[in-house]
C-alpha positions in Angstrom: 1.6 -49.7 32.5 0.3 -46.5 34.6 3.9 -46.8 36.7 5.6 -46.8 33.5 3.6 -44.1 31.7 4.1 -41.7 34.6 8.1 -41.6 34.8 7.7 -41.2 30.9 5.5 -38.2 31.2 7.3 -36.6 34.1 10.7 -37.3 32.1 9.4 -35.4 29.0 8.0 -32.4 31.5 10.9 -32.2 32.9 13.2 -32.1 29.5 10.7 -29.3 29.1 11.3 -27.4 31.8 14.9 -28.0 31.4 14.8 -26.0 28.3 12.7 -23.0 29.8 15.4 -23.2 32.2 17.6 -22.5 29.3 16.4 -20.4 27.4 15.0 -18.1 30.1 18.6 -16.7 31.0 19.5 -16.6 27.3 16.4 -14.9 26.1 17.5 -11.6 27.7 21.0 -12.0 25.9 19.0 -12.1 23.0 16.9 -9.2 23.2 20.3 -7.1 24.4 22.2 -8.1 21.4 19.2 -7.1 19.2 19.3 -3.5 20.9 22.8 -2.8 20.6 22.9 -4.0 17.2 23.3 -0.3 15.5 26.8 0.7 15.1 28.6 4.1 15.9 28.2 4.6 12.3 24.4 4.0 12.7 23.5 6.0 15.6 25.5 9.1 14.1 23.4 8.8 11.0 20.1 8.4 13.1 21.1 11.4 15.6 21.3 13.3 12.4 18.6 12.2 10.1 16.3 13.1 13.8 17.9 16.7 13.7 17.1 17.5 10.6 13.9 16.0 10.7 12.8 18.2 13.6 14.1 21.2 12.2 12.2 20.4 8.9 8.9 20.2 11.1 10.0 23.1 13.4 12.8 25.0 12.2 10.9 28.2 11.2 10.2 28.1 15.1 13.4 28.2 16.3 15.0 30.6 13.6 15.8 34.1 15.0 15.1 36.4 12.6 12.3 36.2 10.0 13.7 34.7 6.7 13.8 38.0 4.6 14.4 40.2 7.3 17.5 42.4 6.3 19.3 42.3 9.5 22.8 44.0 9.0 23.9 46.5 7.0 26.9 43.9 5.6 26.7 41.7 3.0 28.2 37.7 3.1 29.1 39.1 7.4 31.6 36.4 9.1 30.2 33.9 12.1 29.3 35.8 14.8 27.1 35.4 18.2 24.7 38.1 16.4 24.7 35.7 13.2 26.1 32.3 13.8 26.1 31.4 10.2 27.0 34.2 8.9 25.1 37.0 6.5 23.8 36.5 3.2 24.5 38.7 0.0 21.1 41.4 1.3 22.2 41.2 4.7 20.0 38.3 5.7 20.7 36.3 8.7 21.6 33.0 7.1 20.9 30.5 10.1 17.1 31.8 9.5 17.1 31.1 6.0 18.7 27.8 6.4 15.7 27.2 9.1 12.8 28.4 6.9 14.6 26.2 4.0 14.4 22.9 6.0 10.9 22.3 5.0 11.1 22.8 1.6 14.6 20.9 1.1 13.3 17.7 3.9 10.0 18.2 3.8 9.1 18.0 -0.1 11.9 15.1 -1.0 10.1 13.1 1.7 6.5 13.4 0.5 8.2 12.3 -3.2 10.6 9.5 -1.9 7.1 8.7 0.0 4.8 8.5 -3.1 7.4 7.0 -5.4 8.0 4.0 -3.6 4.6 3.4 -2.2 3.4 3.6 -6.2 6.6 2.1 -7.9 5.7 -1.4 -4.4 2.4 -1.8 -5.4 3.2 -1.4 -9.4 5.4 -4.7 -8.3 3.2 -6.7 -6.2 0.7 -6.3 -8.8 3.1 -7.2 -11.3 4.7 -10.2 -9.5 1.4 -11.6 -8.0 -0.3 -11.5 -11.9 2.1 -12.5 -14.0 2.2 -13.0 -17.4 0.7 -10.1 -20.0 0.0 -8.0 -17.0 3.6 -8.1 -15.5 5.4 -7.7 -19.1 2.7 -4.7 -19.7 3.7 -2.6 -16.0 7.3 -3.7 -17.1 7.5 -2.5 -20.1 6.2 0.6 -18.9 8.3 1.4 -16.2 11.3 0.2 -18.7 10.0 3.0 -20.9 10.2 6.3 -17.9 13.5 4.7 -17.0 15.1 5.2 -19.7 14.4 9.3 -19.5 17.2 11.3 -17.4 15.7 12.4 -13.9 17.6 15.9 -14.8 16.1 16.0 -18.3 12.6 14.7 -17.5 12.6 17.7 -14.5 13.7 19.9 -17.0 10.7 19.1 -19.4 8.3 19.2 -16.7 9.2 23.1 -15.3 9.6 24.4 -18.9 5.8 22.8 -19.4 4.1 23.9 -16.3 6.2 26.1 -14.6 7.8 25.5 -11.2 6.1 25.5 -8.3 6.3 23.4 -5.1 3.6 20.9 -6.0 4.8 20.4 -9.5 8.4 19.7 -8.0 6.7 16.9 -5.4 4.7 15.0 -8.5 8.2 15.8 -10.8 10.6 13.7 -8.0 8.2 11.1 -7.5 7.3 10.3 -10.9 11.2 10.4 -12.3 12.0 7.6 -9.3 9.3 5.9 -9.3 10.7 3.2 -12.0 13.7 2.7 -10.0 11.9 1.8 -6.8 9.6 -0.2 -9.3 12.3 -2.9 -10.5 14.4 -3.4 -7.2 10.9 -4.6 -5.4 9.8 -6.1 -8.4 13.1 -8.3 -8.5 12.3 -8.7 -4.4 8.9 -9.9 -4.7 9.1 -11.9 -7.6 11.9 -14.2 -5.6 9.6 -14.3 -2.4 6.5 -15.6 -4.6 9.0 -18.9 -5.4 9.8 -19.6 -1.9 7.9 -22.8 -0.3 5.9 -20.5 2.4 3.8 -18.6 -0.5 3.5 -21.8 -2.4 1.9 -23.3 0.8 -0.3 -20.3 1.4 -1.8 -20.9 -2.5 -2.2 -24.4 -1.7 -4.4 -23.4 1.2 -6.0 -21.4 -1.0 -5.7 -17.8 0.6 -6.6 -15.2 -1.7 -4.4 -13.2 -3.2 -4.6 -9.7 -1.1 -3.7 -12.2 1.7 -0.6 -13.6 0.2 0.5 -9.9 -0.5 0.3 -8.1 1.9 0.5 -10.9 4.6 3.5 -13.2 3.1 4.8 -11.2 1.2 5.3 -7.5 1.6 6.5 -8.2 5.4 9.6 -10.3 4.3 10.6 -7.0 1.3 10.7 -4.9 4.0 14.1 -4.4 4.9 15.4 -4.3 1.0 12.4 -1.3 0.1 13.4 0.4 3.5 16.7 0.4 2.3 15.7 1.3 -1.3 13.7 4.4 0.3 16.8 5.9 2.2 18.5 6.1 -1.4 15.6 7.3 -3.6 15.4 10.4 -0.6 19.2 10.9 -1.0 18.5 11.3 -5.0 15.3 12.9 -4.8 17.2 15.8 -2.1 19.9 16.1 -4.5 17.7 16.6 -7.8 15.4 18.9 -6.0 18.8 20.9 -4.8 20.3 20.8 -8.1 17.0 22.4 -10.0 17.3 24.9 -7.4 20.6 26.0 -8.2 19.4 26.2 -11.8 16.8 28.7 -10.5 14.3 26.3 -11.4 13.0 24.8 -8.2 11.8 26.7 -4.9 11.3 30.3 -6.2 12.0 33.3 -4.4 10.7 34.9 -2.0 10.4 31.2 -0.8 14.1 29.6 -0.6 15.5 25.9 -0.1 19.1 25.0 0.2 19.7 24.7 -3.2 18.6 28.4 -3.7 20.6 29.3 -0.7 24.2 27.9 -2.7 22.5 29.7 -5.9 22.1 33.3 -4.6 25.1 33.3 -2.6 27.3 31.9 -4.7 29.2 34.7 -5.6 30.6 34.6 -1.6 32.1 31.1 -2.4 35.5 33.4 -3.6 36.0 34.8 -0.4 34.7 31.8 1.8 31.4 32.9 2.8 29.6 31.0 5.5 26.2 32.2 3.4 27.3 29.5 0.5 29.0 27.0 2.5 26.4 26.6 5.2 23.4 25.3 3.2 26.1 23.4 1.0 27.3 21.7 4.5 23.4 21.0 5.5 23.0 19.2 2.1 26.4 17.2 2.8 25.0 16.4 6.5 21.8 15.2 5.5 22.9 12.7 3.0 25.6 11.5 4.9 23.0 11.0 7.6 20.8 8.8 5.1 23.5 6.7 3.5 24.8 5.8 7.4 21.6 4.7 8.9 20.5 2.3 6.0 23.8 0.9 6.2 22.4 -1.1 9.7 20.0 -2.2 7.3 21.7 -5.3 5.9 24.1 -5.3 9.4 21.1 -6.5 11.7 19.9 -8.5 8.7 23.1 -10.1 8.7 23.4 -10.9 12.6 19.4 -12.0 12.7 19.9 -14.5 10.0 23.1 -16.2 12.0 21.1 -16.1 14.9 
């Protein structure tokens, strides 16, 4: 019996080390296709969404002239080493503006995006973890403030308190908060159906442990991907009450109010209204192509 037990044992430790063997080589593969798993696509959008992210952080750094520094005696001047963007409609050196806009255009849509869908996630793991009247009661709620126009609703909210930077922030995040409210809602209320929470409940883990352990981690990738759009929409409401003259006021200026106060240049081609109009363009563009790796790497993981 000891012979026989030992070629048995040495058989099934060596069927281990077989597979070590195995997947030691492959494990490398693995990791490799992992990194290279962003597209062109993806990497453009990421080189872009980091450039604009510095410059929101540090673009009044690296601007040349102060932002309402009248710097030429023309008005909507052409590219030029002096101005490489061009003059605005006072003789302001639009690359500085542009600059000094960053953080108000990136900076404020990010703190909204941030607090919308950090409230509108835990609204729906409340919701989906409690269930019945407490659910229908956040529901109903958030069906209510989705029903409201963004546009509208930030209309109402400047002609009540008056704009100012603050007001704008609390504005955006409020309007998209519903939004970001039923897509991780409709996310989390799948995952609490699926045999791995069920098992966590029969093993009775408490409740803050099955959120935030089981089931926030696996709603990741859908709210990251959620967050990239509510920025896009919360950059272009923000923009769009600027143009009204309702958003950033003077002498403080985003990109919005950059198109706004320049826009009689757009006749002869100004660089002064196209180049904030271009930033805008850039920096959604940037958003929209890094999420799409999102549901790519998803994709590839899942076959894998």
């Amino acid at each position: 019996m000891k012979l026989n037990s030992i070629p048995a044992k040495s058989s099934i430790g060596g069927r281990k080390d077989n597979a070590l063997k195995q997947d030691g080589p492959n494990e490398p593969m693995r990791t490799r296709r992992r990194r290279l798993s962003l597209s062109f696509s993806n990497i453009v959008g990421l080189l872009i969404i980091t450039f604009w992210t510095l410059m929101a952080f540090a673009g009044p750094l690296f601007a040349p002239y102060d932002a309402n520094a009248m710097v030429s005696d023309g008005y909507f001047g052409p590219l030029s080493l002096q101005f490489p963007l061009g003059t605005d409609y006072l003789g302001r050196d639009i690359l500085s503006r542009l600059l000094h806009g960053a953080p108000y255009t990136i900076g404020v849509a990010l703190a909204a995006t941030v607090l919308a869908c950090a409230a509108g996630v835990v609204l729906a793991l409340v919701a989906a973890a409690s269930g019945g009247w407490i659910d229908a009661l956040i529901s109903r709620t958030q069906d209510a403030l989705i029903s409201i126009p963004n546009k509208i609703f930030a209309l109402l909210m400047v002609a009540s308190f008056g704009s100012s930077v603050p007001l704008l922030l609390l504005m955006a995040a409020f309007a998209y908060m519903p939004g970001s409210y039923r897509i991780a809602r409709a996310v989390a209320v799948n995952i609490m159906t699926m045999d791995f929470v069920r098992v966590a409940r029969t093993r009775g883990e408490a409740m803050p442990y099955i959120i935030f352990i089981e089931v926030l981690p696996n709603m990741l990738r859908p709210v990251l991907t959620d967050f990239g759009l509510r920025f896009v929409y919360v950059v272009l409401l923000l923009s769009a009450m600027s143009f009204l003259g309702l958003g950033v006021q003077p002498p403080d200026a985003d990109w919005g109010s950059l198109v706004r106060e320049n826009i009689a240049g757009l006749w002869e081609g100004a660089p002064a209204v196209l180049a904030p109009a271009v930033a805008i363009a850039t920096l959604t563009m940037g958003v929209n192509l890094l999420i799409d790796s999102f549901g790519g790497r998803s994709k590839r993981e899942t076959e894998k």
